[in-house]
C-alpha positions in Angstrom: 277.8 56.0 131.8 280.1 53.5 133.7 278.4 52.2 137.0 280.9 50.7 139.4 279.6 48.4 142.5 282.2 47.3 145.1 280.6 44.4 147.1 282.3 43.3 150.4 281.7 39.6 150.6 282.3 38.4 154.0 284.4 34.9 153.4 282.9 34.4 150.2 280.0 33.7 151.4 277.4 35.7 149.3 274.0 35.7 151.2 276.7 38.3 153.6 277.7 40.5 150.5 277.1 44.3 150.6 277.3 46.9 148.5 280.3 49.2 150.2 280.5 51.8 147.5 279.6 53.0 143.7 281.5 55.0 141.6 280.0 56.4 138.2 281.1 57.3 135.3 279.4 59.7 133.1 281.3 61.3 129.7 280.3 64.7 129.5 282.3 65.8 126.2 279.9 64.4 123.8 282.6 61.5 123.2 285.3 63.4 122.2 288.6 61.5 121.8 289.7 63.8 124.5 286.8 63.9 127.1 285.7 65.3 130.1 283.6 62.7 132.8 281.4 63.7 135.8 282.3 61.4 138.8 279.5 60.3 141.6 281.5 59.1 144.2 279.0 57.2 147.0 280.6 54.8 150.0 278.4 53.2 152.8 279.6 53.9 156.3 282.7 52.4 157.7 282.8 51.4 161.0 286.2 50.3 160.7 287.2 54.3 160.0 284.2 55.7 161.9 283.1 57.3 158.9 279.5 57.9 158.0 277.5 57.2 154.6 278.9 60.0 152.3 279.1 61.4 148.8 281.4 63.0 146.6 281.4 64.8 142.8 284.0 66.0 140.9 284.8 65.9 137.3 287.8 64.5 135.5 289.2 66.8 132.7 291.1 65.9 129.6 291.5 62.1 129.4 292.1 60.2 126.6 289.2 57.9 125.5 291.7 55.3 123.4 292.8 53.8 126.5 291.4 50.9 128.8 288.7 51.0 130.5 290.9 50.4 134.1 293.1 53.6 132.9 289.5 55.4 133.0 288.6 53.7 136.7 292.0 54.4 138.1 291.5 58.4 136.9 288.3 58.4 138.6 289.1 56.7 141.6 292.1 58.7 142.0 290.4 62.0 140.9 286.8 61.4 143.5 289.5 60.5 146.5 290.6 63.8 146.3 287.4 65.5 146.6 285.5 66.8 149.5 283.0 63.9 151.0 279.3 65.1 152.2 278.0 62.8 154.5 274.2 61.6 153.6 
């Protein structure tokens, strides 16, 4: 399983820094070259877009495992911003 933090650091100035969202990762396909991945989608509450605390699942279908890592993240991100958010 891949475990994603995004941490909002405030001017760079760590004591400040959050934890903003998590995305993770988990290949479902037993490893398959070809694999299937649940995603776990969670993102703190935004003022800045009035949005509260919320979650979101999906699963990404049919991507190749021989290619980067970032190809993976950018499939996931991509695939959990098109599913339907529950707020916590």
């Amino acid at each position: 399983m891949l475990v994603i933090d995004i941490q909002l650091v405030p001017g760079g100035f760590d004591p400040m820094k959050r934890t903003i969202g998590t995305l993770r990762i988990g290949n479902i396909s037993d490893l398959s070259d070809i694999s299937d991945y649940s995603i776990v989608g969670l993102e703190a509450a935004n003022p800045l877009t009035n949005t509260p605390p919320r979650i979101a699942e999906c699963v990404l279908e049919g991507h190749d495992r021989r290619q980067s890592v970032w190809r993976l993240l950018k499939a996931a991100a991509d695939r959990i911003e098109e599913a339907d958010c529950v707020p916590l």
